[in-house]
DRENKE-297265 format. One line per 5 residues: number of its first residue (from 1); their letters; for each residue x, y negated, z of C-alpha. Coordinates in steps of 0.5 Angstrom, whole numbers, plus 2048, in hexadecimal, padded with zeros to 3 digits. Layout:
! residues N
NUM) A) X Y Z; ...
This chain:
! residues 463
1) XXXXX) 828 7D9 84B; 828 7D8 843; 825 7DE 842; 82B 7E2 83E; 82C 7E7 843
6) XXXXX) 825 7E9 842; 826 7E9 83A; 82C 7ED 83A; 82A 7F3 83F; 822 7F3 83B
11) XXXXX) 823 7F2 833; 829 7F5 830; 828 7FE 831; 82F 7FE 834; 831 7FB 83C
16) XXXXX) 838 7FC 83E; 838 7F8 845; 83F 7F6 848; 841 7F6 850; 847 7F5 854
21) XXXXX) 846 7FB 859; 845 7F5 85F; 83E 7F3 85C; 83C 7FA 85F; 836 7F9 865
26) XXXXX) 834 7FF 869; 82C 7FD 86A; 826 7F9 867; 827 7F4 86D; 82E 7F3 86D
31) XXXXX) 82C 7F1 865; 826 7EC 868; 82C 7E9 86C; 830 7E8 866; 82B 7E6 861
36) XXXXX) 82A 7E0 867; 832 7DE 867; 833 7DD 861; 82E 7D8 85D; 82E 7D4 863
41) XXXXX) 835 7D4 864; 837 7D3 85D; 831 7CE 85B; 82C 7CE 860; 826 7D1 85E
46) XXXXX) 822 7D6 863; 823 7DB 85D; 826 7DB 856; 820 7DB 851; 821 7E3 84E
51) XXXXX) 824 7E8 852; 824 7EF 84F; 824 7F5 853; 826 7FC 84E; 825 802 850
56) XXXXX) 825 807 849; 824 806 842; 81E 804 83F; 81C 80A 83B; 815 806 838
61) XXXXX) 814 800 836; 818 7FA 836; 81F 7FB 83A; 826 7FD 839; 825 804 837
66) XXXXX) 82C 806 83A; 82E 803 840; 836 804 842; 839 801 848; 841 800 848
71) XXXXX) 844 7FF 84F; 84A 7FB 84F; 851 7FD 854; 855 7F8 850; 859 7F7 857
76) XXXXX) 855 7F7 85C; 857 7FE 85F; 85D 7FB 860; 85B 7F4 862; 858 7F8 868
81) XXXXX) 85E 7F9 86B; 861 7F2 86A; 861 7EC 86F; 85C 7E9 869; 857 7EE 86A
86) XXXXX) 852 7E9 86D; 850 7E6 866; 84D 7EC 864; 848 7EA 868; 846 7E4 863
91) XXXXX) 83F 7E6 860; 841 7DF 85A; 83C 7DB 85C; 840 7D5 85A; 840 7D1 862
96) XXXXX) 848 7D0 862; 847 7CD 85B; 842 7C8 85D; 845 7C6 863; 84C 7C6 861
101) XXXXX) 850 7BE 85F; 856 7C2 85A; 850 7C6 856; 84B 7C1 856; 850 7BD 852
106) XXXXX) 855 7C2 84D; 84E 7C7 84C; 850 7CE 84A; 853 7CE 844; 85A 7CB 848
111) XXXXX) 85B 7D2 84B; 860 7D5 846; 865 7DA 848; 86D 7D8 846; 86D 7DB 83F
116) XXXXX) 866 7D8 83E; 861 7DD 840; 85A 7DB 842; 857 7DD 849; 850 7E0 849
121) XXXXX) 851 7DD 851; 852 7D6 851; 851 7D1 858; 853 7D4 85F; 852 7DA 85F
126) XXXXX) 854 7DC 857; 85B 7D9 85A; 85B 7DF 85F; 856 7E3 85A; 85D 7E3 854
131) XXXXX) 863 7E4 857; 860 7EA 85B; 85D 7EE 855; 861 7EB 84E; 868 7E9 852
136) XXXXX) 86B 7E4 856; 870 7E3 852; 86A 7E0 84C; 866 7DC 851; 869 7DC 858
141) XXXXX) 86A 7D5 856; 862 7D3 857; 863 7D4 85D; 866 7CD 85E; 860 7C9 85A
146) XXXXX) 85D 7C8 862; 85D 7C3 866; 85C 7C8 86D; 856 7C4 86E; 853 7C9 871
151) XXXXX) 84C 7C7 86E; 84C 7CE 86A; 84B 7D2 870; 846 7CE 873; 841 7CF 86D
156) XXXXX) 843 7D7 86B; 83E 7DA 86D; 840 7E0 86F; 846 7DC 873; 84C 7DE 870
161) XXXXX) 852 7DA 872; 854 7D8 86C; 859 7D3 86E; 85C 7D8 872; 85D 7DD 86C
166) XXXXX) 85F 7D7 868; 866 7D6 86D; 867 7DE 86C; 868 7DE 864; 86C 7D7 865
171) XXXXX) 870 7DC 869; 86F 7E1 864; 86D 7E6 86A; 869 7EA 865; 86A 7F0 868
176) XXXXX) 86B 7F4 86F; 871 7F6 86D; 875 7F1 86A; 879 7F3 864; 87F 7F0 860
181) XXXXX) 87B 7ED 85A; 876 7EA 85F; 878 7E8 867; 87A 7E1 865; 877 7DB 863
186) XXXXX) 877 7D9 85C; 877 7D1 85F; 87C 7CC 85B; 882 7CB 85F; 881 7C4 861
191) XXXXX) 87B 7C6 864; 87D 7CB 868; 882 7C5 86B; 87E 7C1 86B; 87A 7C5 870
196) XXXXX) 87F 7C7 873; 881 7C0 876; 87A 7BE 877; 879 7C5 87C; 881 7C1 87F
201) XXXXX) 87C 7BA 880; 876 7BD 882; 878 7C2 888; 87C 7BC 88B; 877 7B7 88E
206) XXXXX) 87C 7B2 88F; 87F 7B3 889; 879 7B2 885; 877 7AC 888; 87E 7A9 886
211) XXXXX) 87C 7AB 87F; 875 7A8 87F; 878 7A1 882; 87F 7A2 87D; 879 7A2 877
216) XXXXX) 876 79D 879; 87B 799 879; 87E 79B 873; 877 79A 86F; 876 794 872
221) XXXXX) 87E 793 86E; 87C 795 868; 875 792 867; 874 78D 86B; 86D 789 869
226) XXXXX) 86A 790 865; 867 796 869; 869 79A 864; 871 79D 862; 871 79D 85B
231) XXXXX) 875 7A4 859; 879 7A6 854; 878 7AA 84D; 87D 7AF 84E; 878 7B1 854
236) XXXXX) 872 7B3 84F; 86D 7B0 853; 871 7A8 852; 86D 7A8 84A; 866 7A7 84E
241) XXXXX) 866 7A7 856; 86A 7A3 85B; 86B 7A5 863; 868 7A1 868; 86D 79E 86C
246) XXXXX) 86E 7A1 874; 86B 79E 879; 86F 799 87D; 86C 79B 884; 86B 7A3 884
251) XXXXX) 863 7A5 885; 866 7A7 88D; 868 7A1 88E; 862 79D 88C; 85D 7A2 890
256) XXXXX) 862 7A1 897; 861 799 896; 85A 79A 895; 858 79F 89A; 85C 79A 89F
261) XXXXX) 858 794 89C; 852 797 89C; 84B 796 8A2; 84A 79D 8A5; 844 7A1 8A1
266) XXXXX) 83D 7A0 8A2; 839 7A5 8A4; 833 7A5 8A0; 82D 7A8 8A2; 828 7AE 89F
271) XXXXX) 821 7AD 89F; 81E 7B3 8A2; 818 7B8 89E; 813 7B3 8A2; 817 7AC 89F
276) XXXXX) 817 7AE 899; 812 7AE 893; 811 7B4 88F; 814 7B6 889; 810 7B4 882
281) XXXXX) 810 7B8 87D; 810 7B5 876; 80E 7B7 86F; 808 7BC 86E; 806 7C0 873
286) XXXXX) 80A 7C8 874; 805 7CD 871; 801 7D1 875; 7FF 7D7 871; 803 7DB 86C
291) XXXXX) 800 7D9 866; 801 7D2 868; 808 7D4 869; 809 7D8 863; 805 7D1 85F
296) XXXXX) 80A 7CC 862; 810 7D0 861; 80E 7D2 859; 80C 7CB 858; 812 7C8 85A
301) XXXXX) 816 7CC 855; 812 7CA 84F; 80D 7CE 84F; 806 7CD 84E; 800 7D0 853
306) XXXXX) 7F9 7D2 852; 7F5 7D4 857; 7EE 7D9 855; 7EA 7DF 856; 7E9 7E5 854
311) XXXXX) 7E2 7E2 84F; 7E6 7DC 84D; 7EC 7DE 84C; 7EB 7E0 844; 7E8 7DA 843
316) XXXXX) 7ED 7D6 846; 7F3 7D9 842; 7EF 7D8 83C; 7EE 7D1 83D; 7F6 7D1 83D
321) XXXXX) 7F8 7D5 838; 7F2 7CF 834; 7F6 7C9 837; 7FD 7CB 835; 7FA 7CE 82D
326) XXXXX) 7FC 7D5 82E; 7F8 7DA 82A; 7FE 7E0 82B; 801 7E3 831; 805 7E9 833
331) XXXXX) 801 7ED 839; 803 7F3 83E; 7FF 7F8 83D; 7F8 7F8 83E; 7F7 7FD 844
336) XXXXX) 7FD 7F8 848; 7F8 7F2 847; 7F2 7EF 84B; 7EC 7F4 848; 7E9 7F1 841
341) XXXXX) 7EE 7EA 841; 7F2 7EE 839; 7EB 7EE 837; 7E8 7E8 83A; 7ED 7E5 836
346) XXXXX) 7ED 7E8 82F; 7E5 7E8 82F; 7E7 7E0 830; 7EC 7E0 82A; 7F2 7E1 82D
351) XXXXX) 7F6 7E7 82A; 7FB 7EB 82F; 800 7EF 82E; 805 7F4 831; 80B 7F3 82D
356) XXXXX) 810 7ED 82C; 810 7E7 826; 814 7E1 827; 80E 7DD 824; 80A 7DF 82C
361) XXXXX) 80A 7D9 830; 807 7DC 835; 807 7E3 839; 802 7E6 83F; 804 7EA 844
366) XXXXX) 801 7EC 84B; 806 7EB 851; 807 7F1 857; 80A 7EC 85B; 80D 7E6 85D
371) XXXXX) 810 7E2 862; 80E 7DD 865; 815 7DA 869; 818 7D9 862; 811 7D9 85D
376) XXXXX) 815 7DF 85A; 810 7E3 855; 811 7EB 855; 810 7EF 84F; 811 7F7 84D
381) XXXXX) 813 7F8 845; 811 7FF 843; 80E 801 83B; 807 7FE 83E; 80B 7F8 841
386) XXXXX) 80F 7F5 83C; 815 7F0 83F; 815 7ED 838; 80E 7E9 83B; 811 7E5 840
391) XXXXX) 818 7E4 83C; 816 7E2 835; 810 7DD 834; 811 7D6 837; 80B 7D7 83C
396) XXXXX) 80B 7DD 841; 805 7DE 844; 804 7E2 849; 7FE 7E4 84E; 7FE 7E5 855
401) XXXXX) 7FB 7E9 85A; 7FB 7E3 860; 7FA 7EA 865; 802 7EC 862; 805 7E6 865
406) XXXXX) 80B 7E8 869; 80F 7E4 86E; 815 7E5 86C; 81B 7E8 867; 81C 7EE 86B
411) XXXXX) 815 7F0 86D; 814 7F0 865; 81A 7F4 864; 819 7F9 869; 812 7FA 863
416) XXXXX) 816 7FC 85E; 816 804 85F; 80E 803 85E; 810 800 857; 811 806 852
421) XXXXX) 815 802 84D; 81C 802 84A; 81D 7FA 84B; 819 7F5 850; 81A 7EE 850
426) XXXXX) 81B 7E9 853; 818 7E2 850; 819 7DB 853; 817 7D5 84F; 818 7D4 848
431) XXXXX) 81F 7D5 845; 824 7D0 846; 82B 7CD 845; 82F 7C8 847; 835 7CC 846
436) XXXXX) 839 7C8 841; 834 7C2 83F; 834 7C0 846; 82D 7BE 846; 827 7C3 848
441) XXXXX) 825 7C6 841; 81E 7CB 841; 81D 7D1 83D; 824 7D2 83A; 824 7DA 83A
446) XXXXX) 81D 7DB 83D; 816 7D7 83E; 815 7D1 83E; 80F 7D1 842; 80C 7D6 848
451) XXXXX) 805 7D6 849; 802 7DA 84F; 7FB 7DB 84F; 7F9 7DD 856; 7F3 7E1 858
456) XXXXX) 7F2 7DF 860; 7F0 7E4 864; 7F1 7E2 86B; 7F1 7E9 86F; 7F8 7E8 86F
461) XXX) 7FA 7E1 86E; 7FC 7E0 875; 804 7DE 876
């Protein structure tokens, strides 16, 4: 979303790309799918600003000039062959980090092995993640930072279990074939008792309902005018919490007495199709053609829109780059823009060049695409088309044929084998963060402005 992914793959001359041998995808349709799971799971955009799609080095112009792709084993192999082999179905999109009660709380930092290793997997997942790839004797602990709460599951994505994964490294089945060093739990002693004598309790129903009176008696005993038990320091948990006290009469008692005490259930009507009004639909109006809805979607990331035709266009852009007090710009080649707009605008005063400056404000480009469900712009980089444009002034303006306007993120990526470029991508608003500040700051590793100038050609508008 900032814009660093971009810069490290575009300016420096060598890129080294490293990935874990899971990250593999057999097809550009299977990549839709998960360039769609992972921002809304993870942040809830359509897509995320900047996607890169690489295909070879870039031998002229701008770009890495050496391109090296590291696949990384590390345990994964083996992991395959274990009970813990459904976590390397994670695709990190962060869901079981946002959804989870403990990590919320500790943050990642608090992942650290007993010999005070740091984890690179922290929440949910890193708690299987670790133990199985860096040693269960270092982070088979991490397991136990859970609550089994069940809400990582229900967020993951691609539905991993991971309560379930959880239990087997609290168990230490981390492998097919337990061994020695691994087949028993690491849980401390009182622990494994404790767990013990509740699994006595809680399998014996008349045993457990004599637990649940016998302490509710007691805590009534122990304190009788507070709602709370006030526990003792040597717990740990004494220095700043208390226990609520047990109930006097357990939850199957108070709904028995209730269900006896109560009238039976009213029955209450639904109206039918004829009965009942018609849904209203709030807000502005859904769009009705793909450039509307291109506009809506780019509008609602920050960026600006301007409508035009082919006679104004240039006009229209130099009244732009007029208001903002932009005499300098760095452009695509001329043979990639609209006919006569490079020399419109230097006859005007305006000065282009093909190479990048820190002191360029503004940079022009032509787009090959764009999709309208997520107001993505798509844009080849080449010697003639250089990336630097879009990714170094803090306005990118782009312009659009409106006749280019796909649907949706497959259909755009099924183009790409018309696009003779080694790098193609994807942009989707301004550059942005929230990462560390946690509030939204534009234009950190990218433009702080995307500006589209649309030609309207409405031959091929229709949703």
């Amino acid at each position: 979303n900032e814009g660093n992914g971009r810069m490290v793959t575009t300016l420096p001359p060598v890129h080294i790309a490293l990935m874990g041998i899971e990250r593999l995808v057999p097809s550009l349709d299977d990549l839709a799918l998960m360039l769609y799971l992972l921002p809304r799971s993870a942040t809830g955009q359509k897509l995320t600003v900047y996607t890169n799609l690489i295909r070879s080095p870039s031998h002229e112009g701008d770009g890495s000039r050496e391109r090296h792709i590291v696949l990384v084993d590390n345990g994964r192999f083996a992991l395959r062959q274990t009970p813990l082999k459904e976590s390397l179905y994670c695709i990190r999109c962060g869901a079981c980090f946002n959804a989870c009660p403990i990590f919320r709380e500790i943050g990642g930092h608090s992942y650290i092995g007993t010999s005070g290793k740091h984890t690179p997997y922290g929440g949910p997942i890193g708690s299987v993640i670790s133990p199985a790839l860096f040693g269960y004797s270092e982070f088979g602990h991490l397991a136990r930072a859970s609550s089994l709460c069940g809400a990582c599951k229900e967020a993951c994505p691609v539905d991993i279990d991971l309560p379930k994964l959880l239990l087997r490294v609290r168990a230490g089945k981390l492998y097919s074939s337990p061994t020695p060093k691994h087949s028993k739990s690491n849980a401390p002693l009182f622990l494994k008792w404790g767990l013990h004598f509740f699994t006595l309790l809680a399998t014996r129903p008349w045993l457990f309902q004599l637990t649940q009176r016998a302490a509710g008696l007691g805590g009534k005993i122990i304190s009788p005018s507070k709602g709370w038990l006030h526990m003792p320091a040597i717990t740990g948990w004494g220095y700043s919490k208390d226990f609520p006290r047990p109930a006097d009469k357990p939850f199957r008692v108070l709904w028995k007495k209730d269900q006896q005490s109560s009238s039976p259930p009213q029955q209450h009507l639904i109206p039918s199709s004829s009965q009942s009004e018609p849904l209203k639909s709030g807000g502005s109006s859904p769009p009705t053609t793909l450039l509307e809805w291109f506009e809506q979607e780019l509008t609602a990331l920050g960026g600006k829109f301007f409508l035009c035709d082919t006679n104004d266009l240039a006009p229209k852009i130099l009244q732009f780059l007029r208001e903002n007090q932009i005499t300098e710009a760095q452009t695509w080649s001329a043979a990639h823009l609209p006919h006569g707009l490079p020399a419109y605008l230097e006859q005007n005063g305006i000065r282009l060049t093909s190479q990048a400056h820190p002191n360029l404000r503004l940079g022009i480009t032509a787009v090959e695409y764009a999709i309208a469900e997520s107001g993505t712009l798509v844009l080849p980089g080449d010697k003639e088309r250089p990336l630097t444009a879009s990714l170094l002034p803090e306005i990118h303006l782009a312009i659009l044929d409106s006749s280019n306007i796909l649907p949706r993120l497959p259909e755009a990526l099924r183009q790409q084998e018309k696009i003779k470029a080694p790098v193609t991508v994807l942009v989707s608003g301004p550059s942005r963060t929230a990462d560390i500040e946690m509030t939204l700051t534009i234009g950190v590793h990218g433009p702080r402005q995307v500006v589209v100038f649309c030609v309207a050609n409405p031959s091929k508008e229709e949703m």
